[in-house]
PyMOL Python script that loads the backbone (N, CA, C, O; Angstrom):
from pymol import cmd

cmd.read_pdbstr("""\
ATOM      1  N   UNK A   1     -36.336 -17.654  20.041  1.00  0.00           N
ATOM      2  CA  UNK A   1     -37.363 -16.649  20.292  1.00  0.00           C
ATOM      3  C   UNK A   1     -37.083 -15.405  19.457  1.00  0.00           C
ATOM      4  O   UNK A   1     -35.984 -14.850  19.463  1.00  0.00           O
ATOM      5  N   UNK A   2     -38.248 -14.946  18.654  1.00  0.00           N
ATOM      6  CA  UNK A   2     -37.822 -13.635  17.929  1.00  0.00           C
ATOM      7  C   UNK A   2     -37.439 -12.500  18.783  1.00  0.00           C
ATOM      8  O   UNK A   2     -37.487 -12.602  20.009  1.00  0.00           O
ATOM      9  N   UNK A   3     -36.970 -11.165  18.048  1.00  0.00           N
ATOM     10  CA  UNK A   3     -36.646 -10.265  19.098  1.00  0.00           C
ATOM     11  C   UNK A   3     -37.859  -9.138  18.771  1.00  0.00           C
ATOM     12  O   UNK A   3     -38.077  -8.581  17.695  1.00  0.00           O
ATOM     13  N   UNK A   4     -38.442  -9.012  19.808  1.00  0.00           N
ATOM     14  CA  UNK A   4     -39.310  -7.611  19.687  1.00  0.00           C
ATOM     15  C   UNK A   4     -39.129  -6.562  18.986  1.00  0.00           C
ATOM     16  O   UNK A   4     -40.003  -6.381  18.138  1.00  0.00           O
ATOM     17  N   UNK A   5     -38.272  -5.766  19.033  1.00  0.00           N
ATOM     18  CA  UNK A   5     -37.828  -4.727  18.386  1.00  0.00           C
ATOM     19  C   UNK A   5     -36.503  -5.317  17.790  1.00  0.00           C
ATOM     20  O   UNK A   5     -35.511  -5.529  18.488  1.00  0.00           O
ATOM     21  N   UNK A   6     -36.556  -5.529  16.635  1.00  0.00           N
ATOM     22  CA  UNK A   6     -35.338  -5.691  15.739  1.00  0.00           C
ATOM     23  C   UNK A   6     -34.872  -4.393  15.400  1.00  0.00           C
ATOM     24  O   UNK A   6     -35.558  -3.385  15.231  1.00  0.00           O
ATOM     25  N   UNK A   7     -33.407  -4.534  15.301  1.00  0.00           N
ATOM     26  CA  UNK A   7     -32.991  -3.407  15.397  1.00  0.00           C
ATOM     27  C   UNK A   7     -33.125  -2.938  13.725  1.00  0.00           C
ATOM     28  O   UNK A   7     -33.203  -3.630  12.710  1.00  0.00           O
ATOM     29  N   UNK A   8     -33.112  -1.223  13.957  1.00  0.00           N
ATOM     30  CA  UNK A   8     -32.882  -0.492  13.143  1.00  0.00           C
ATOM     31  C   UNK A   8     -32.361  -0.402  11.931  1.00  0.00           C
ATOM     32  O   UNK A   8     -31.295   0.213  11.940  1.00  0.00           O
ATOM     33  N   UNK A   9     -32.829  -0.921  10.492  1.00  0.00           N
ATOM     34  CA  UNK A   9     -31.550  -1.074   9.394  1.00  0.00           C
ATOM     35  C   UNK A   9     -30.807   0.141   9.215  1.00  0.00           C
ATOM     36  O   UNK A   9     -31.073   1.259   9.657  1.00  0.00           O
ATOM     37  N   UNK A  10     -29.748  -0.264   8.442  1.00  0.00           N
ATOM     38  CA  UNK A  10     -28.901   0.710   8.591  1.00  0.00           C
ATOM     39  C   UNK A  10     -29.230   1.598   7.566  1.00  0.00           C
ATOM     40  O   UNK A  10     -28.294   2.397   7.574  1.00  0.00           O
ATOM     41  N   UNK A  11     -30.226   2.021   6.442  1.00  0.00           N
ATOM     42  CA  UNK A  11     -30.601   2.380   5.532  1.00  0.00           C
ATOM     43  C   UNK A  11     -31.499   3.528   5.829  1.00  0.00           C
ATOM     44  O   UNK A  11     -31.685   4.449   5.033  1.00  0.00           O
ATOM     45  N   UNK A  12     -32.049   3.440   7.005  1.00  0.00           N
ATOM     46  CA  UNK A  12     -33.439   3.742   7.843  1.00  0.00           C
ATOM     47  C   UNK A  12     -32.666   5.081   8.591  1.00  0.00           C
ATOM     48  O   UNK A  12     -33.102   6.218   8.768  1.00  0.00           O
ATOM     49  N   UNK A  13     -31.190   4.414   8.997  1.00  0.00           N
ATOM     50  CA  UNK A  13     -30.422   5.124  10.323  1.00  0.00           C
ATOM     51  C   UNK A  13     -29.776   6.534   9.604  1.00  0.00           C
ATOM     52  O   UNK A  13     -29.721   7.692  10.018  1.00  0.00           O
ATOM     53  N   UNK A  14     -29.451   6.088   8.716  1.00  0.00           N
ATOM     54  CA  UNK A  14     -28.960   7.055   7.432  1.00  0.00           C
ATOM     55  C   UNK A  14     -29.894   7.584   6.830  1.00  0.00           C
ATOM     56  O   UNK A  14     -29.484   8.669   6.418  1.00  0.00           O
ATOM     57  N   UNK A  15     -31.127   7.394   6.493  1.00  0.00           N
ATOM     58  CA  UNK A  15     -32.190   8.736   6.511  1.00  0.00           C
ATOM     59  C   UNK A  15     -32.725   9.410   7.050  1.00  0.00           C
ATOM     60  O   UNK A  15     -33.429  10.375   6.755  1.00  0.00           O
ATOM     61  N   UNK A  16     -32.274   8.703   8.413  1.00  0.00           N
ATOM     62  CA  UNK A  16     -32.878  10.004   9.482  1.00  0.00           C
ATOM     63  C   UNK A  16     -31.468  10.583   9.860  1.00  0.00           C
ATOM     64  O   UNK A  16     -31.740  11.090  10.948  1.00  0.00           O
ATOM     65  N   UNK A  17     -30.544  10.753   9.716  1.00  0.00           N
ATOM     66  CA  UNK A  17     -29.477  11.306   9.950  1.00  0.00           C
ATOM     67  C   UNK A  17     -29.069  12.477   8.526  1.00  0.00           C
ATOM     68  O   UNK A  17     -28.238  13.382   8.450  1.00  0.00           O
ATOM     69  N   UNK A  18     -30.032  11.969   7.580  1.00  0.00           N
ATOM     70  CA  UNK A  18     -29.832  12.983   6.330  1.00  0.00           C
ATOM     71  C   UNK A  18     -31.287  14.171   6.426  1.00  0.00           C
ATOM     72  O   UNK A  18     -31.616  15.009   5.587  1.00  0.00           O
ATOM     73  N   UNK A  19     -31.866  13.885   7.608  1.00  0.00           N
ATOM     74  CA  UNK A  19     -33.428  14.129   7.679  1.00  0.00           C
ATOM     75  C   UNK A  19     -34.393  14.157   6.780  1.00  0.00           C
ATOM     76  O   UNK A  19     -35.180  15.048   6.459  1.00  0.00           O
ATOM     77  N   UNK A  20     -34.236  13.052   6.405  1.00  0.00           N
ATOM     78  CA  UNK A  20     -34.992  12.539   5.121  1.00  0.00           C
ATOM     79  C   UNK A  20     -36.319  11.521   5.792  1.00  0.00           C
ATOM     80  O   UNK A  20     -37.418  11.268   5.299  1.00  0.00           O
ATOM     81  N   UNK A  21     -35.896  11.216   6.700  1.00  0.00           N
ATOM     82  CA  UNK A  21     -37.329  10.118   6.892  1.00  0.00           C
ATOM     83  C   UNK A  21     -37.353  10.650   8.706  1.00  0.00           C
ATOM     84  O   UNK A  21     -36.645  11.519   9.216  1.00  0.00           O
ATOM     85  N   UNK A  22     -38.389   9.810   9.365  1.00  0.00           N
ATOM     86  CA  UNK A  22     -38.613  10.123  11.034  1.00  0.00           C
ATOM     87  C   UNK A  22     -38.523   8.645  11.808  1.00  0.00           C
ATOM     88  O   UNK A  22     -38.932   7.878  10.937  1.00  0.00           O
ATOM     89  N   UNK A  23     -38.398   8.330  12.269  1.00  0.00           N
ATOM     90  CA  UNK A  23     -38.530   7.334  13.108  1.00  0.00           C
ATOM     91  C   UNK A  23     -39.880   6.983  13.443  1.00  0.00           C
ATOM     92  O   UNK A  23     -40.576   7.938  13.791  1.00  0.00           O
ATOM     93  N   UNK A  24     -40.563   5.573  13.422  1.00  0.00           N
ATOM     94  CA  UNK A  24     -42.153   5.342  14.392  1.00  0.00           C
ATOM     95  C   UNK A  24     -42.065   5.286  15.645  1.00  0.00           C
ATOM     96  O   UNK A  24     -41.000   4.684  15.781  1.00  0.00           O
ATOM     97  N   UNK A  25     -42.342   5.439  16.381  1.00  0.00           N
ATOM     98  CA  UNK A  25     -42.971   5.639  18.220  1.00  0.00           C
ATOM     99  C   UNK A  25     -42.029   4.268  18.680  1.00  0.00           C
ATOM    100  O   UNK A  25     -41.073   4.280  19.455  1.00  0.00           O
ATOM    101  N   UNK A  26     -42.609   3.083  17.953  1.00  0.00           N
ATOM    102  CA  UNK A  26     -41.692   2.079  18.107  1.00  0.00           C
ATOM    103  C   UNK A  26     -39.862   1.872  17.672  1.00  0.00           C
ATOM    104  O   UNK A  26     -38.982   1.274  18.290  1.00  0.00           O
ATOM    105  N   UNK A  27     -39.823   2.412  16.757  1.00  0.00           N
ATOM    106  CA  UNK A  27     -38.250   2.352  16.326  1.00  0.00           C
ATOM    107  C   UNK A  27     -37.761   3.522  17.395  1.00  0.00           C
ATOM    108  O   UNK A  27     -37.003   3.335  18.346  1.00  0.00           O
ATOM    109  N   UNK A  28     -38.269   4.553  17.076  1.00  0.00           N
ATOM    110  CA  UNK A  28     -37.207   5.452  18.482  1.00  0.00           C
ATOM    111  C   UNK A  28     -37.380   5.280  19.938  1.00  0.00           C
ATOM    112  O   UNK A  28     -36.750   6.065  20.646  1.00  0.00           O
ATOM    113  N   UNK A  29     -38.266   4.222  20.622  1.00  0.00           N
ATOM    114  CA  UNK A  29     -38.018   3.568  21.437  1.00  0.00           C
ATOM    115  C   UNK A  29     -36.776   2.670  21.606  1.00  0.00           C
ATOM    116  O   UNK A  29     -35.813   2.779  22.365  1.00  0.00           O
ATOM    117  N   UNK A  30     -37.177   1.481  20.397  1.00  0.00           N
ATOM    118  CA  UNK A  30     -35.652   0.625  20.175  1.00  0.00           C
ATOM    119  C   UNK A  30     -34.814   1.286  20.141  1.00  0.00           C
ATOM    120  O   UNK A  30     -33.805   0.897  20.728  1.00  0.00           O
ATOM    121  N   UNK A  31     -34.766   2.761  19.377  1.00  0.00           N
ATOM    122  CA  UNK A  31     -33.297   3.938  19.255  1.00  0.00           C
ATOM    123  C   UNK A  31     -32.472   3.794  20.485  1.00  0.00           C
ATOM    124  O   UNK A  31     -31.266   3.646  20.682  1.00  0.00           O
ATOM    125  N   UNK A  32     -33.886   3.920  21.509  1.00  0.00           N
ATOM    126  CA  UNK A  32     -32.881   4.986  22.969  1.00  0.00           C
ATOM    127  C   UNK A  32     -32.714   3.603  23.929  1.00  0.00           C
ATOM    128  O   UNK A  32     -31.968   3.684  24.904  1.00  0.00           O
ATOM    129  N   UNK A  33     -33.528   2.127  23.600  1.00  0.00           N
ATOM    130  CA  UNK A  33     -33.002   1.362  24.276  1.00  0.00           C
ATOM    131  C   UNK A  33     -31.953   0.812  23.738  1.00  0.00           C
ATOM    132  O   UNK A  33     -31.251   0.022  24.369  1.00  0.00           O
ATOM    133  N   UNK A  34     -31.743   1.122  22.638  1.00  0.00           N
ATOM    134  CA  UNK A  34     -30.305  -0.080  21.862  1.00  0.00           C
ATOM    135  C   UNK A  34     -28.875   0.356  21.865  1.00  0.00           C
ATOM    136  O   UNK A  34     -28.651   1.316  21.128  1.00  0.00           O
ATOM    137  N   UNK A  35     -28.204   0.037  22.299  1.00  0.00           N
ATOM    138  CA  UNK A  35     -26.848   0.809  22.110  1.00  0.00           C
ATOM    139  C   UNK A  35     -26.013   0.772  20.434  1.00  0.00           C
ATOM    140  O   UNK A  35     -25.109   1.496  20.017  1.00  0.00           O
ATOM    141  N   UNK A  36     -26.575  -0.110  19.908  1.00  0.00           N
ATOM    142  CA  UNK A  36     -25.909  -0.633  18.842  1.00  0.00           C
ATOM    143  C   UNK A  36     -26.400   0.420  17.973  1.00  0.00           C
ATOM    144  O   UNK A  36     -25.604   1.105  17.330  1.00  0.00           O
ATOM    145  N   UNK A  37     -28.358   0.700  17.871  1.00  0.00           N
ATOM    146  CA  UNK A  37     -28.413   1.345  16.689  1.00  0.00           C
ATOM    147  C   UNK A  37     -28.063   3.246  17.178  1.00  0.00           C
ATOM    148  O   UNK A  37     -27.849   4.250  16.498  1.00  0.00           O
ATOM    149  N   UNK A  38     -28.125   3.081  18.141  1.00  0.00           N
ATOM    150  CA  UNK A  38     -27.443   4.519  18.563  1.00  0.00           C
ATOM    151  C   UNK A  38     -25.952   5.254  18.560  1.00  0.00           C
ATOM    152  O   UNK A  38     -25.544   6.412  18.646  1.00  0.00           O
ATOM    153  N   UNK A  39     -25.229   3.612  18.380  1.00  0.00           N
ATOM    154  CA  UNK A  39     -24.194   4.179  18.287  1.00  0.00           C
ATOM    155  C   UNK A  39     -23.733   4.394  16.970  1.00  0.00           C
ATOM    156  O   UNK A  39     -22.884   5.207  16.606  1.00  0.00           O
ATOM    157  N   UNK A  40     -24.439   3.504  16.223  1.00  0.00           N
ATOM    158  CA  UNK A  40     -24.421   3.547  14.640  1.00  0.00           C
ATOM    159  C   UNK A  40     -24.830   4.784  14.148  1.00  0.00           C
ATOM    160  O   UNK A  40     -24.203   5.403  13.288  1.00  0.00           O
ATOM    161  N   UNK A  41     -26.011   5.215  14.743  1.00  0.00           N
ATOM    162  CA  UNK A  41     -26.535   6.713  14.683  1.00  0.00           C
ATOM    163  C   UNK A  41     -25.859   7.834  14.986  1.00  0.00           C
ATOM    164  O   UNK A  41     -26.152   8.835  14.334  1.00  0.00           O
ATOM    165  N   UNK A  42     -24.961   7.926  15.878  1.00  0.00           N
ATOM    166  CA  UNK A  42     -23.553   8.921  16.321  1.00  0.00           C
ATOM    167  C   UNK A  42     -22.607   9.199  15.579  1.00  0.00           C
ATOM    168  O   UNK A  42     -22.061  10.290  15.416  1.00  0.00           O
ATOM    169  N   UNK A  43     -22.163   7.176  14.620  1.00  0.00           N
ATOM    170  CA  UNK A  43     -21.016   7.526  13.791  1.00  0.00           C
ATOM    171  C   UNK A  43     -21.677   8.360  12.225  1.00  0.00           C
ATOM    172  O   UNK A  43     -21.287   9.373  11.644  1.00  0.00           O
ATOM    173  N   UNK A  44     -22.676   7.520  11.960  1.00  0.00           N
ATOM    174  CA  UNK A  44     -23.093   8.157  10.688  1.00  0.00           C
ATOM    175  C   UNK A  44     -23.137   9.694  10.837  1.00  0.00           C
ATOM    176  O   UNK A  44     -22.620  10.525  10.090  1.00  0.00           O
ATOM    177  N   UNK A  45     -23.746   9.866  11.777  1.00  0.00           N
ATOM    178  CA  UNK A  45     -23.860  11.865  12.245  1.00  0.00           C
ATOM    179  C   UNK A  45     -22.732  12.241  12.244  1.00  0.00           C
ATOM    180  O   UNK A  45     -22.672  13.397  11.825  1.00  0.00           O
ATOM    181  N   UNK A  46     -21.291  11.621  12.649  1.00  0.00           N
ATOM    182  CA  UNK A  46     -20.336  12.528  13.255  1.00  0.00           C
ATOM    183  C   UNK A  46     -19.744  12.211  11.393  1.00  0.00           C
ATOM    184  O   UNK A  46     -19.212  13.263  11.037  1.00  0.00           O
ATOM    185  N   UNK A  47     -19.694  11.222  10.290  1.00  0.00           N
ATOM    186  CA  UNK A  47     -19.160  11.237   9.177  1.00  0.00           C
ATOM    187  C   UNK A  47     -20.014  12.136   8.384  1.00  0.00           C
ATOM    188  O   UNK A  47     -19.349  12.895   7.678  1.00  0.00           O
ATOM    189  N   UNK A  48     -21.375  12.287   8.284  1.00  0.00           N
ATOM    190  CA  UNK A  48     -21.980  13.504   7.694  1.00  0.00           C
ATOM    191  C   UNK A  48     -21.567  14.506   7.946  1.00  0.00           C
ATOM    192  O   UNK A  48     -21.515  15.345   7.047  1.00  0.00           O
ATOM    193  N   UNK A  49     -21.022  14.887   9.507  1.00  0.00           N
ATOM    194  CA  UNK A  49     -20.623  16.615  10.081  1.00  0.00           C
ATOM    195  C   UNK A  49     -19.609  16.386   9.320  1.00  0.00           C
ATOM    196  O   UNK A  49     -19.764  16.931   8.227  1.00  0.00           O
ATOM    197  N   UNK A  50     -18.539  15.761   9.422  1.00  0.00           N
ATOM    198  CA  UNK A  50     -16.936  15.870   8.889  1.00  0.00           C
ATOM    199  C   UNK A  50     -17.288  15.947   7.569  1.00  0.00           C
ATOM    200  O   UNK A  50     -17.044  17.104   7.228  1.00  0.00           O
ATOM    201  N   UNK A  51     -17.780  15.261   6.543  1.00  0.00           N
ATOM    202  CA  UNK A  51     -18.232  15.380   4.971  1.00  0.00           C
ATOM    203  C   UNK A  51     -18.895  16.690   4.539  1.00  0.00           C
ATOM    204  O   UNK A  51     -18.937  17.040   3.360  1.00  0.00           O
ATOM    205  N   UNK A  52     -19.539  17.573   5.801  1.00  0.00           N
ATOM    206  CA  UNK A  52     -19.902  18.557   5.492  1.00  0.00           C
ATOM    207  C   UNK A  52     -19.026  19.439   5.440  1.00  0.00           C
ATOM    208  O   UNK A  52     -18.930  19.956   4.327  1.00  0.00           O
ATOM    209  N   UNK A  53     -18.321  19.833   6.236  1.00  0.00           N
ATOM    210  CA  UNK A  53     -17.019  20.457   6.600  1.00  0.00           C
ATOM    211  C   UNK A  53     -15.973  20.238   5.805  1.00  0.00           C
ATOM    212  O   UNK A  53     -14.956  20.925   5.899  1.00  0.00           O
ATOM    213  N   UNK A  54     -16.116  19.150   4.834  1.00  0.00           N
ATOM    214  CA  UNK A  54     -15.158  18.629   3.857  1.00  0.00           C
ATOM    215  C   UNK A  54     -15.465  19.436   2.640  1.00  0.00           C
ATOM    216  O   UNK A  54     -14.614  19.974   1.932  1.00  0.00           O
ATOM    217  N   UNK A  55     -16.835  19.475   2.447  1.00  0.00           N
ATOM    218  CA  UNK A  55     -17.257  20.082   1.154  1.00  0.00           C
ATOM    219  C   UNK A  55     -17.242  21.504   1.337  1.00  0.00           C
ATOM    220  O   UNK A  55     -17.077  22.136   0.294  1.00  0.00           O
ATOM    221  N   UNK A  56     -17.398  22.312   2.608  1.00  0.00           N
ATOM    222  CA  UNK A  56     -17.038  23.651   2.305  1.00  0.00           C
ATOM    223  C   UNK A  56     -15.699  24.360   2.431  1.00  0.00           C
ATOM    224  O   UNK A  56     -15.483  25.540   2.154  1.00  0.00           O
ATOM    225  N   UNK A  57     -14.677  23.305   2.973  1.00  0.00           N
ATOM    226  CA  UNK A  57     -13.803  23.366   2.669  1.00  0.00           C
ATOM    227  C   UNK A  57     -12.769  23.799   0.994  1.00  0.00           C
ATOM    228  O   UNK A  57     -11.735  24.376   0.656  1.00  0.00           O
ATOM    229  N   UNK A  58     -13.914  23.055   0.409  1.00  0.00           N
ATOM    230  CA  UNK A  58     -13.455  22.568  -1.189  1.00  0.00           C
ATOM    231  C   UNK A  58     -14.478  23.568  -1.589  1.00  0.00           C
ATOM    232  O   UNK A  58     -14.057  24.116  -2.608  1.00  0.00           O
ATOM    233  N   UNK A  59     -15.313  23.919  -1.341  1.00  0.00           N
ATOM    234  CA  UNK A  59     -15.838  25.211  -1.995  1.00  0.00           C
ATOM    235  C   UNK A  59     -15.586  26.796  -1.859  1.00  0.00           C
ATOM    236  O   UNK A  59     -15.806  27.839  -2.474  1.00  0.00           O
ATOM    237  N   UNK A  60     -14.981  26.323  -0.653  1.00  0.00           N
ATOM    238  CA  UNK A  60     -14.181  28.290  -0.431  1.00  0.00           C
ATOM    239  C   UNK A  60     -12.296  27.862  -1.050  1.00  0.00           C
ATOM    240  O   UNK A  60     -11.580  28.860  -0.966  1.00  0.00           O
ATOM    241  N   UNK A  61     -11.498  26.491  -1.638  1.00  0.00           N
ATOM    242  CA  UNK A  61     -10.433  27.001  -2.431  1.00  0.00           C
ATOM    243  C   UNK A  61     -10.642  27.164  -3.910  1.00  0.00           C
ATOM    244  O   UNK A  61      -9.735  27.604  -4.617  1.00  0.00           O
TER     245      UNK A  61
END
""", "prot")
cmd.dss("prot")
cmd.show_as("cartoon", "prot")
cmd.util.cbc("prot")
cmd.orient("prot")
């Protein structure tokens, strides 16, 4: 049986975490029911914060 909401690619998860793209009505439904693409969505966010913090690091030595 197919799955209704297939989850989230990971390409998709990473442009909305760069706020580059939005989610449809349907995908951020799947968002808040899926644990998988949410949690995927947490790590990518929490390696963008640290990469950010990395680069101004390296721009104030």
């Amino acid at each position: 049986m197919k799955e209704r909401n297939p989850h989230i690619p990971l390409e998709v998860i990473r442009q909305v975490v760069e706020g580059k793209l939005r989610l449809l009505p349907d995908q951020l439904r799947h968002f808040h029911d899926c644990d998988l693409c949410s949690t995927t969505w947490w790590e990518l966010k929490r390696e963008a914060k640290r990469q950010k913090g990395n680069d101004a690091k390296k721009k104030s030595a």
